[in-house]
N, C-alpha and C positions, 0 to 999 in steps of 0.2 A: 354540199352543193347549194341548199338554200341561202345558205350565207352570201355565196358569189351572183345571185341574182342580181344584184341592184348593180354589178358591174358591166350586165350586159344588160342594160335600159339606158335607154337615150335621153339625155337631162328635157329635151326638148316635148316629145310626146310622150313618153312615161311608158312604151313597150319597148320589147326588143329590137335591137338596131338593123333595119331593115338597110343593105348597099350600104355599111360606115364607113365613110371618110373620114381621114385624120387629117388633122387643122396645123397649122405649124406648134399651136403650145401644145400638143401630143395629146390632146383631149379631143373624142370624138364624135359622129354626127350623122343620124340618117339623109345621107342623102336626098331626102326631098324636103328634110325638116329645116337643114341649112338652106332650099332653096326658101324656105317660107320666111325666112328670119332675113334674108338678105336686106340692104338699106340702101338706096341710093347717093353718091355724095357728091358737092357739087364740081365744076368738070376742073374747077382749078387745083381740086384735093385728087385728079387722077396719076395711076404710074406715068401716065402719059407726058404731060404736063411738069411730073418730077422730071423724067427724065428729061425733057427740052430745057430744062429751067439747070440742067448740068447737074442736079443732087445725088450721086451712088446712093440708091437703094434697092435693097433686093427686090425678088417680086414681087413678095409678100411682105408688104410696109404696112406693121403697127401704127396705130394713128394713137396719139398721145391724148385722149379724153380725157376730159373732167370726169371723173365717175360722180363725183357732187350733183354735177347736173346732169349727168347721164342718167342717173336712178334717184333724183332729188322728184318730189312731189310724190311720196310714195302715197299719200293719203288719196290722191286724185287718181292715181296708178295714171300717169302720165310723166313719162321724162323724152327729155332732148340730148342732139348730140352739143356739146359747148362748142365753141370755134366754129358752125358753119351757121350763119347767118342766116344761110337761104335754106335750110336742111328742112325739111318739114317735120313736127313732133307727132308722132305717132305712140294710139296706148300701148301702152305696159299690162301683156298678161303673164299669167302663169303658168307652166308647165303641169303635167301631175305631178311632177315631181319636187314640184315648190321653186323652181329655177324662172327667174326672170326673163320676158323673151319679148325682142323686138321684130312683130309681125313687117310685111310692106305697106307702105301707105297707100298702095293702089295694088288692086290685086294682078295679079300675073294670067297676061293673055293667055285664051285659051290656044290648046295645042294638039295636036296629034301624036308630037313627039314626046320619048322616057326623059323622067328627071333628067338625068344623065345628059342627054341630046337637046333639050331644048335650051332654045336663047337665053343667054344670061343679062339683065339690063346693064348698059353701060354705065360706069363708074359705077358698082356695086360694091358694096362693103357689108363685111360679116364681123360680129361680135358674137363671141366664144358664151356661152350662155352656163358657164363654169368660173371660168377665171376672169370674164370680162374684158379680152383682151381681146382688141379691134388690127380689120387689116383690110386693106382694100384690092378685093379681085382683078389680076390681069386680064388679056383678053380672053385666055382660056376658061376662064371661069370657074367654076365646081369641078371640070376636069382639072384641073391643076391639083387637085387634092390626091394624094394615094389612097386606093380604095384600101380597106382593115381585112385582105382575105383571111388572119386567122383568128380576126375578135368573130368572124361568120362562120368559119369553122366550130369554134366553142359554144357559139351561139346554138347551131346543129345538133352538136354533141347532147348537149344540157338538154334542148328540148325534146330529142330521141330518148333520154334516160327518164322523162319525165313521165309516168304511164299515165297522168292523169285524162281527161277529156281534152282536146284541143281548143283553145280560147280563140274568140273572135280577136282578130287585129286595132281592131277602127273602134271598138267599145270606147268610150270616152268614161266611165265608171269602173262599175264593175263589170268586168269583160262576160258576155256571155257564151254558151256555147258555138265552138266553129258552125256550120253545116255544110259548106262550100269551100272550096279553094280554088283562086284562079291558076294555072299555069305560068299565062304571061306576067300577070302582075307577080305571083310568090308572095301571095295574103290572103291569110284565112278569112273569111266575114261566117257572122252571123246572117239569119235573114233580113232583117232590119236594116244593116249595115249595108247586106248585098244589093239591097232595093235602094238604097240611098248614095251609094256610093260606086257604084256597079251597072248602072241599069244594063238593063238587056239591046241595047240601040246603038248606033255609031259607030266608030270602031273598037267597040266594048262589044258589041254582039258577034266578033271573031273568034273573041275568048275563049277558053275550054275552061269551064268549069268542071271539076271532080270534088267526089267525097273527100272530107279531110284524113280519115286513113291513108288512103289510093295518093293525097300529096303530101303524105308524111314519106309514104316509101319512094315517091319519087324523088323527093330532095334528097332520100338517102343515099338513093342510085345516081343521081346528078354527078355528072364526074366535076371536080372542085374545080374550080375557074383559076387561071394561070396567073399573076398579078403580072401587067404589063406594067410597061414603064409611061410615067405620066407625061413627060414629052415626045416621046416616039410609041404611038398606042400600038403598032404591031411588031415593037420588038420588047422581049421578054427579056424580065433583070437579068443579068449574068455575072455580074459585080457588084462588088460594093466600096463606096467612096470613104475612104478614110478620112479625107477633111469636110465635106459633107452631111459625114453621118447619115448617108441613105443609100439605100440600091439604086444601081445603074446598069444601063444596059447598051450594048456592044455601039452603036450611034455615037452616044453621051462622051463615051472615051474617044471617036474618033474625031467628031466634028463641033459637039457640045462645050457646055462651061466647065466639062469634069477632064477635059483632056488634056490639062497641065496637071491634075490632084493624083495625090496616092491612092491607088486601089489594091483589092485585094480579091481573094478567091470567097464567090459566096458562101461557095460550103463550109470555105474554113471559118469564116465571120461568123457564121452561122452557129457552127460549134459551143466556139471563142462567146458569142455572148450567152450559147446557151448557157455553158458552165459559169459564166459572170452572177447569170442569172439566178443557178439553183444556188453559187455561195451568200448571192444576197438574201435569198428564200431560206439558208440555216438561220441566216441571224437574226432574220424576221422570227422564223420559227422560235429562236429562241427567246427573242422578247413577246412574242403568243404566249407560251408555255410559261414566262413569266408572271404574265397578266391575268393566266386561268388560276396560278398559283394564288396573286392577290387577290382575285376575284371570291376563290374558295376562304381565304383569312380574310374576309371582308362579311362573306357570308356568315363567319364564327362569329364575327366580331357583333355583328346584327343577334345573334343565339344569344352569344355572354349578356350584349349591353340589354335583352328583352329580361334572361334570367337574374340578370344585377341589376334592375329596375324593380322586379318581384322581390327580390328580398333587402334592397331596401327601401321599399314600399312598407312591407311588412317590418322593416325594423321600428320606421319611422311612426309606422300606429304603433305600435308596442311602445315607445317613449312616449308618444305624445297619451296614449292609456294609460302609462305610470304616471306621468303628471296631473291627469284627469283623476285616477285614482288617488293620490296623497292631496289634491284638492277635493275630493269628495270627502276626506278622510280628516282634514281640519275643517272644514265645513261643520261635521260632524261634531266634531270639538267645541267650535264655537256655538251649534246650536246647544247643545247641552250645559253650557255655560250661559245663554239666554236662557234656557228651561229654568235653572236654577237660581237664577234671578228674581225670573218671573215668580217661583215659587215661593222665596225669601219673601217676596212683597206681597203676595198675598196672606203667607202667615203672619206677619205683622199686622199689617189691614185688619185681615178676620183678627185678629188675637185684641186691638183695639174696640171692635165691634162688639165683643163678645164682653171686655170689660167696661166699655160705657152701656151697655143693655143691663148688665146687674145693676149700674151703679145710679142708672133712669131709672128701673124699677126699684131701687131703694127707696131714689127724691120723690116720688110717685105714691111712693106707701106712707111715705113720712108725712108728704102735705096735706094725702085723704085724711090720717088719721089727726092732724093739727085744726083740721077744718072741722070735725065732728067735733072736736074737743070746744072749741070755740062755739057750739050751738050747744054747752050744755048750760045749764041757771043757777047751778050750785058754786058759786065767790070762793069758797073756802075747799072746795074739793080741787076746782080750778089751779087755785092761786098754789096748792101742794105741788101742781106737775107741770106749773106755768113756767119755773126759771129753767126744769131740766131739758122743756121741750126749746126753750130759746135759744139752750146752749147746743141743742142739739141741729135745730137746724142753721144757725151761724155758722158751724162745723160742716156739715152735709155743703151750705153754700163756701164755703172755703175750700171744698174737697174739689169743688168746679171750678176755680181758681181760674189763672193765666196757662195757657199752654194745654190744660185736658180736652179744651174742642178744636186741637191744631191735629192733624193729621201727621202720623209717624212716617210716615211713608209716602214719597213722590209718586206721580203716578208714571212719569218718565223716567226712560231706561236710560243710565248714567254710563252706556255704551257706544262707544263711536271705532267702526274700524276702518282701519287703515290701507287700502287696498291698493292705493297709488303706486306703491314698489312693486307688488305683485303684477298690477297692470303694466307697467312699465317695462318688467323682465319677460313679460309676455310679447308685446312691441319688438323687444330685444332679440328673441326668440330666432335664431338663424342658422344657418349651416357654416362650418367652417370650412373653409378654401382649403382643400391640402395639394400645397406645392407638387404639382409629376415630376419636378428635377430633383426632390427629396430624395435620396437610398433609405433603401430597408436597412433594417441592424444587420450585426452581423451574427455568424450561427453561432450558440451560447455554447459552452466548454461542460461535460460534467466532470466535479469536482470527485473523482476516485475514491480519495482518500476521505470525503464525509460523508459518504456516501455508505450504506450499510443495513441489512435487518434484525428487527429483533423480533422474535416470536412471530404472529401475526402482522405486524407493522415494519414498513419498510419508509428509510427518512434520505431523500436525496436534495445532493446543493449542488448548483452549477454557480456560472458565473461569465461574463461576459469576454471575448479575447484581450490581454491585454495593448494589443494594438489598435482596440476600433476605435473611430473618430465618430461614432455613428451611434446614437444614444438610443437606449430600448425603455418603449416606456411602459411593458409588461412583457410577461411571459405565460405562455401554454406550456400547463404538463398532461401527456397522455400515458396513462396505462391500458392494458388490453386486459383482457376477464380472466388472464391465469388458464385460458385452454387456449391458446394462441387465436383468440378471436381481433376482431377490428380493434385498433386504438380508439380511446373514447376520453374527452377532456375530462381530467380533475381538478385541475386548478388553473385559476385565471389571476393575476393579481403582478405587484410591484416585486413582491419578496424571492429570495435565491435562494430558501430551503423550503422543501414541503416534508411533512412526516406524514405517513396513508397509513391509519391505525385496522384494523378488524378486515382484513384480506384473511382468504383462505391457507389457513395452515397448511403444508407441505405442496405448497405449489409454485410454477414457475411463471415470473410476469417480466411483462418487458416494460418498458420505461423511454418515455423520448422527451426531450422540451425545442421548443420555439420562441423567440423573442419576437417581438412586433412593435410597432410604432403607425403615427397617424399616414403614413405610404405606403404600406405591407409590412408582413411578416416574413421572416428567415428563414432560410433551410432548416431542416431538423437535426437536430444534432445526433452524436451515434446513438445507438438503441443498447439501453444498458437490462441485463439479465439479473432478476431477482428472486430469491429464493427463500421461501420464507419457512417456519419453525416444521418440526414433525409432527411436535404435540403441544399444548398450551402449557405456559409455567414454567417454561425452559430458559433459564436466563442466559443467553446464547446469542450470539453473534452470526451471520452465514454471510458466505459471499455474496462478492456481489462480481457480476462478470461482463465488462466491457463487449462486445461485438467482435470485437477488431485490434483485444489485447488479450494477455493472459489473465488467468482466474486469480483476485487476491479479494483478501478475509482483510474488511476495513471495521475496526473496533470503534465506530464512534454511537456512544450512547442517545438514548432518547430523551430527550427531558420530559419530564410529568405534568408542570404547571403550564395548563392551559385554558385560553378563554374562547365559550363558543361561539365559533362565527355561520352562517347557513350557509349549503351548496347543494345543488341537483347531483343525483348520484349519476353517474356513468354506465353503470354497469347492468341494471336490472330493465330491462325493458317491460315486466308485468305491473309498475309500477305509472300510475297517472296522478301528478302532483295537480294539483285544482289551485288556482289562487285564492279560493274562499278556505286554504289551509297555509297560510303562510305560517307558521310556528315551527314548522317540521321539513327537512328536506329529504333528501337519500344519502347526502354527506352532511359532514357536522364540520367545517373550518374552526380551528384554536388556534388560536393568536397567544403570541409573548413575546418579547423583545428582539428576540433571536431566530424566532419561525416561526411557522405553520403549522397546524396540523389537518387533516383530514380524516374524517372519522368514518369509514366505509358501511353500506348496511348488508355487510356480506359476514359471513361466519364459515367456519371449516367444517369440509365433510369429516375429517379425520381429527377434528379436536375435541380432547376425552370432556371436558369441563369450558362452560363462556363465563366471563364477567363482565357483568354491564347492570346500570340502574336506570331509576326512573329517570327519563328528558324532560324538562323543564317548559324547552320550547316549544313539542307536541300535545302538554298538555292545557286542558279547558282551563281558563282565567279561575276557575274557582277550586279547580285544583290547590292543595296545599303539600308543599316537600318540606322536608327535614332530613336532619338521619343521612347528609352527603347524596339525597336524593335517592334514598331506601326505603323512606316510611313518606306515607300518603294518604291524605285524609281529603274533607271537604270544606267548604264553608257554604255551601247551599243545601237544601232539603232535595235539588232536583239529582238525578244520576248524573254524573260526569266522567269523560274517561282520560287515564292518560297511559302512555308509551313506554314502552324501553328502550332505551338508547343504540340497540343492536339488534339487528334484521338475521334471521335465519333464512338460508334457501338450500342445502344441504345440512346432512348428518342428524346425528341425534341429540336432543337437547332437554333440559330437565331445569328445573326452578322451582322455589316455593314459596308461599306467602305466607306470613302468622297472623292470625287476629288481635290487633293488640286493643281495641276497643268495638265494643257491639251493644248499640243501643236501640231499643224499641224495635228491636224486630225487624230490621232493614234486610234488603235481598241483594248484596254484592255481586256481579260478576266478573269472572277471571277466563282468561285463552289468547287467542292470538288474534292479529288483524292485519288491513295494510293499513298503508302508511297516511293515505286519503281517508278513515275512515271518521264515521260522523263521531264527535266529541262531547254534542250535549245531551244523548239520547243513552239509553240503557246499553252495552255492550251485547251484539247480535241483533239490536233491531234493523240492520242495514244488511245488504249483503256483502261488506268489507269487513266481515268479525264473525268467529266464530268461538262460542261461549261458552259457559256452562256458570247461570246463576243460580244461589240459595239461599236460602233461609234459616230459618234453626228449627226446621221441621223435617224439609223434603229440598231438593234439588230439580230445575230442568237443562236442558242441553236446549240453545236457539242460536238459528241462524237463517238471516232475512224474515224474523219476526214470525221464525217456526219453532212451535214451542213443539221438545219431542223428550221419549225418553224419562216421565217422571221418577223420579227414586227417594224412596225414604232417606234419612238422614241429614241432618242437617248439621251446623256451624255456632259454635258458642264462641266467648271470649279467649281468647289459649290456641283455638284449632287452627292446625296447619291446612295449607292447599296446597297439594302439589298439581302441576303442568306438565305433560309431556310428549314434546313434537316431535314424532321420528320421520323426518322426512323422507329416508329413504324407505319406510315403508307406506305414504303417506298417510300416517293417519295422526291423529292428536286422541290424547286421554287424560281423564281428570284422575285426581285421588284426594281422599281426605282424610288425614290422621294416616295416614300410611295406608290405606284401602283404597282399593278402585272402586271409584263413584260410578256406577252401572256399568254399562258397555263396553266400545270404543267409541268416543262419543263421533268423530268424524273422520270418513275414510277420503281418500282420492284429494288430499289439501298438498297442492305444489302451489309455487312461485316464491314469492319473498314475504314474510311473517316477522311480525312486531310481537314480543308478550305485550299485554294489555292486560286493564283490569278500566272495572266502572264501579264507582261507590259515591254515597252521596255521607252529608255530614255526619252521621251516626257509626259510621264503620273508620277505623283505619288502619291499614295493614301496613308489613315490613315485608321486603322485598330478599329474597335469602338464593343468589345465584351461585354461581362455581361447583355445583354439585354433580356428583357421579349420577347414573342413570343407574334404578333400581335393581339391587341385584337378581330380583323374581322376573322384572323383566328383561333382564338382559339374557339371563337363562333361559326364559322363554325363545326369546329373538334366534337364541343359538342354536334351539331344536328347530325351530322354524323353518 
C-alpha cells in the first residue's frame, strides 16, 4: 500500500486528489488545482472561433506547443506559450512533486461559489502538468471534465487503512497534525492552516467544523456520490459508448453526439474491462516478479563483486609482497657484495700501510744510524764500514723506487648497477585484460588405466577430452584426508600425472581434478576411489574404483627418480607455515620428465615400520648431508637443526640414530617437532620441539626452554639413540643403547610430528629408520 501512494497525489499540490478530474490524456487533477493552473488564450485560439472559421474539432482541441519555448528559460523559471503573440508569460513553479506548473497571471476573482461552480475565464486553456499536453476549455469549463469517483474511492480506502494520526491538508512541507475538519469543504487543517486558510468570517463562519476522528467516520458513512454524466448533470451514466470509449447516459443516446454510436450495457462493459484489466495485472505481475528476481541477482551480484574485490585485494598484496620480498632478497645480495668489496679494499690499504710503516722504520734506523756514524773522528774505523753503509743505503733508496708510494687500491667502488630494466618492468607492471567471451576448458578425463596404488602412494593421470577446442593452462588436483573429510588442493601445475607418496596405509581417499585457464575453471571431473597398502613393504598393487564404473586393478608402477619441488600440505590443519621458513613445506613436489610427485606429511596408523631420511630443504644452511641424506653433521660451532622428510600424526613409530663422531663433549639433541620450528637454536628451546639432549655424562628432556627430568648417563662415540612416538597413546620416549633414558619423557603430544635432531660441528650422527617398535614395549602396550 505504501508503494501505491504517489498514485493517489496530485502532480500539481503534492496531496491527495481532493474532487479529481480526468483530462482527456487520462491523467488526473484536483479540481481546484486545474482551476489554478488554467491560462488564458487569445480570443482568435478559441473553440469558438474554430468552429466559425469551419475547422472540425472536438471540444477538447490540443493546441500544438513548442514545448522549447514552453519550458525554455528554465534558469529564470520563466516560459511562454510559442504561437500567441499577445499571451502573457507567466513564472514557472513547482509542484511538490517536482511537476512544472503554469499558475494565472491575474489571480481569480473572489467568489462565494465551489471550485466546481464558479466562472471559468473565457478562452481558458489548461496544460496537463504530466505529459504537457495543452487544450482549450469549452464553455463548460472544468465541468466538462469527468469527475474520478473511483481514484476517490481508493483514495478513502487507503487513507481509512492508514492508522497513523491524520495529516493537515494545506501543510505546504511537512504536513503537520490534523486538529479540524471542515464538513463543507472535506479538509483537514492544522491550526496554522485553519487560521490562515479557514478564518472564522464570511461565508466560512457557516462551516461545521469537527475533530478529525468524528470526519474520518463521517466520510466513511458518506454514501459514495453517483457519477453523473458531464453533459446532462442530472442524468446518471446508463451506458457505455463503444466508439467513444466513455459512459453515457439515457439523453446522450437520445438527443446527443452518441446517438448514431454503438453502445452497450454498463454492467457488461464493466465486467468486460474488468477482466481486460486483471489479464493485464498477470502480466504486469509477471514482469514484477521478474524484476524482484533480478533485483535479488543484482543484490548477489553486489555480495560476489564486494567478496572478489577482498580477495583480490588480498591476492594483489601477496604478489606485489612476493616482488617486494625477492627485491629485498637481491638487495641483499648486492649489498653483501658491496660489504665484500669494501672489505677487499680495505685489506689491501691496511696490508700497504702496514708494509711501508716497517719499511719507514727501517729507512729511519738506517739514516740515525749513518748520521752518528758520520760524527765519529776516527778515518780508518770509518772508512771499514763506509762502502758497506753506501751500498746499503743506495739499496734501501732503490727499495723506494717507482711505484712503492702509488697506492694499490682506488678508493672508488668499480660498481655501477643497472636498474633501468627493473624500473622499466615495474612501469610495465599491469593487469591483464581477460577476454568474458573466453570458455572455460573443458572437464579433464581420468585416465583408468594409469591410474593405480602402491603401498602408501597413490599415482593418477588424466588428460584432457579428445574433442576440446578449448586449451587448459593448468590443472587442480583434490584429495580429502582418507576419513571422507572436505577436498583440499595438492597440486597446482601444467602436468597430467601426479604421484601422492606417504598417505595413510589401509585407507580409503577420493581423488577429483579440474582444469582452468585465464576465464574459469571446469567442472570436476568423476571422483575416483583409492585404496592404499594394509601394511608397508608390500609390493602390491590395489584398485583403483571409478564413482560411476566398475572396480578394476590398474598395474601401472611408480617411478623412483625424483626431484624435489615444495607444496603446502593439504591435509593438516595444526600446521602454521611462516615465510621466515621457506626450506620446508607440508608436501614435497618431485619432478622428472614423465610426472610428479607429491610427498605427503602424513604416515599410517596401521603401518608396522616408516622410511624416510633427512630433508635437505628443512634444514639450517649449516647443516651438512651425506649418506642419500642419512648421516648429518655441522659446519658451525652453534646448534643447528634439521628434519625428516616424513610427518607422523597417527600410529606407532620408532627410529635411531648412531654416533659416528663425538668431539669435545658437545650436547646433541634428538625428538620430534613441527614443521615451523626454529632452526638455529638448540632443539626444545621453542615450544615447536620436544627433546631430549645429552652429553657423555647425564641427559635432560626440554621443551619451551624447560629443562626437566635430569638422568645420569650419557653418549660416547658408537652409541645408539633410539625415538619413540606412540601417538596413539600420546606420549614420546627416549632410549639409549637399548635402555629407556628416564621416564616417559612427554605425555598428551597430538597433531603432526617431524623426527628432528640439533647438533653443532663436533657431533654427527646416521639416521637408521624402518624399524620395528621394541619388543619390551610392545609387550608392554599389550598388557596395557
Amino acid at each position: 500500500m505504501e508503494e501505491m501512494e504517489e498514485e493517489l497525489k496530485c502532480p500539481v499540490c503534492g496531496s491527495f486528489y481532493r474532487e479529481p478530474i480526468i483530462l482527456p490524456c487520462s491523467h488526473n487533477l484536483c479540481q481546484a488545482c486545474a482551476r489554478n493552473i488554467l491560462v488564458q488564450t487569445p480570443e482568435s485560439e478559441s473553440p469558438q472561433s474554430r468552429r466559425a472559421s469551419g475547422s472540425g474539432v472536438s471540444d477538447y482541441d490540443y493546441l500544438d506547443l513548442d514545448k522549447m519555448s514552453l519550458y525554455s528559460e528554465a534558469d529564470s523559471g520563466y516560459g511562454s506559450y510559442g504561437g500567441f503573440a499577445s499571451a502573457p508569460t507567466t513564472p514557472c513553479q513547482k509542484s511538490p512533486n517536482g511537476v512544472r506548473v503554469f499558475p494565472p497571471a491575474m489571480p481569480p476573482p473572489p467568489t462565494h461559489l465551489s471550485p466546481a461552480l464558479a466562472p471559468v475565464p473565457r478562452n481558458s486553456c489548461i496544460t496537463c502538468p504530466q505529459c504537457h499536453r495543452s487544450l482549450i476549455l469549452d464553455d463548460r469549463g472544468l465541468r466538462g471534465f469527468p469527475k474520478n469517483r473511483v481514484l476517490e474511492g481508493v483514495i478513502d480506502r487507503y487513507q481509512q487503512s492508514k492508522a497513523a494520526a491524520l495529516k493537515c491538508q494545506l501543510c505546504e512541507k511537512a504536513p503537520k497534525e490534523a486538529t479540524v475538519m471542515c464538513e463543507q469543504c472535506d479538509v483537514f487543517y492544522c491550526d496554522p492552516c485553519r487560521l490562515r486558510c479557514h478564518p472564522p468570517r464570511g461565508p466560512l463562519a457557516k462551516h461545521r467544523l469537527v475533530p478529525p476522528a468524528q470526519g474520518r467516520v463521517s466520510r466513511r458513512l458518506s454514501p459514495r456520490k453517483v457519477s453523473t454524466c458531464t453533459d446532462h448533470e442530472l442524468e446518471n451514466h446508463s451506458m457505455y459508448c463503444v466508439q467513444c470509449k466513455m459512459p453515457v447516459c439515457y439523453q446522450c443516446l437520445e438527443e446527443g453526439k452518441h446517438s448514431s454510436h454503438e453502445v452497450k450495457a454498463l454492467g457488461a462493459m464493466w465486467k468486460l474491462h474488468k477482466s481486460q484489466l486483471s489479464q493485464a495485472l498477470n502480466g504486469l505481475s509477471d514482469r514484477a516478479k521478474e524484476a524482484k528476481e533480478f533485483l535479488v541477482q543484482l543484490r548477489t551480484m553486489v555480495q560476489q563483486i564486494q567478496e572478489n574485490s577482498v580477495e583480490f585485494e588480498a591476492c594483489l598484496v601477496a604478489q606485489c609482497d612476493a616482488l617486494i620480498d625477492a627485491l629485498n632478497r637481491r638487495k641483499a645480495q648486492l649489498l653483501a657484495r658491496v660489504n665484500k668489496e669494501h672489505e677487499h679494499k680495505l685489506k689491501v690499504v691496511r696490508d700497504q700501510i702496514s708494509h711501508c710503516t716497517v719499511k719507514l722504520r727501517q729507512t729511519t734506523g738506517l739514516m740515525e744510524y749513518c748520521l752518528e756514524v758520520i760524527k765519529e773522528n776516527d778515518p780508518s774505523g770509518f772508512l771499514q764500514i763506509s762502502d758497506a753503509l753506501i751500498r746499503r743505503v743506495h739499496l734501501t733508496e732503490d727499495q723506494w723506487g717507482k711505484g712503492t708510494l702509488t697506492p694499490r687500491m682506488t678508493t672508488d667502488f668499480d660498481l655501477s648497477l643497472d636498474n633501468s630494466p627493473l624500473l622499466q618492468s615495474i612501469h610495465q607492471l599491469d593487469f591483464v585484460q581477460v577476454k568474458a567471451s573466453s570458455p572455460v576448458p573443458a572437464t579433464p578425463i581420468l585416465q583408468l588405466e594409469e591410474c593405480c596404488t602402491h603401498n602408501n602412494s597413490a599415482t593418477l593421470s588424466w588428460k584432457q577430452p579428445p574433442l576440446s577446442t578449448v586449451a587448459a593452462e593448468g590443472y587442480i588436483l583434490e584429495l580429502d584426508d582418507g576419513s571422507g573429510g572436505q577436498f583440499r588442493e595438492v597440486y597446482v601445475g601444467k602436468e597430467t600425472m601426479c604421484t601422492v607418496d606417504g598417505l595413510h596405509f589401509n585407507s580409503t581417499y577420493n581423488a577429483r581434478v579440474k582444469a582452468f585457464n585465464k576465464t574459469g575453471v571446469s567442472p570436476y571431473s568423476k571422483t575416483l576411489v583409492l585404496q592404499t597398502s594394509e601394511a608397508a613393504g608390500a609390493h602390491e598393487t590395489k584398485p583403483v574404483k571409478d564413482t560411476d564404473s566398475e572396480e578394476q586393478t590398474l598395474p601401472f608402477p611408480v617411478p623412483s627418480e625424483r626431484l624435489p619441488l615444495r607444496r603446502m600440505s593439504p591435509f593438516s590443519s595444526t600446521l602454521n607455515l611462516q615465510p621466515s621458513f621457506p626450506g620446508r613445506s607440508y608436501f614435497d613436489f618431485r619432478s622428472s620428465p614423465h610426472q610428479l610427485s607429491l610427498h605427503s606429511s602424513l604416515q599410517s596408523l596401521n603401518a608396522p615400520v616408516a622410511w624416510f631420511a633427512f630433508d635437505p630443504g628443512s634444514a639450517h644452511s649449516d647443516i651438512i648431508l651425506s649418506n642419500d641424506n642419512l648421516t648429518v653433521t655441522c659446519s658451525s660451532y652453534d646448534d643447528r637443526v634439521v628434519l625428516g622428510k616424513t610427518g607422523f600424526s597417527k600410529g606407532v613409530h620408532y627410529w635411531e640414530l648412531t654416533i659416528d663422531r663425538y668431539d669435545n663433549h658437545p650436547d646433541p639433541a634428538f625428538g620430534v617437532a613441527r614443521i615451523d620450528v626454529m632452526k638455529d637454536v638448540m632443539l626444545g628451546k621453542d615450544d615447536k620441539a620436544w627433546a631430549m639432549y645429552v652429553d657423555n655424562n647425564r641427559s635432560w628432556f626440554m621443551h619451551s626452554n624447560l629443562h626437566t627430568n635430569r638422568t645420569e648417563g650419557g653418549i660416547t662415540k658408537g652409541a645408539t639413540i633410539g625415538v619413540l612416538l606412540d601417538l596413539n597413546r600420546k606420549t614420546l620416549t627416549f632410549f639409549i643403547n637399548n635402555e629407556q633414558q628416564g621416564p616417559i619423557a612427554f605425555e598428551n603430544v597430538e597433531g603432526l610430528f617431524f623426527p628432528a635432531v640439533s647438533l653443532n660441528r663436533n657431533v654427527q650422527v646416521t639416521l637408521h629408520t624402518g624399524l620395528p617398535v621394541p619388543d619390551f614395549y610392545s609387550s608392554r602396550a599389550s598388557i596395557a
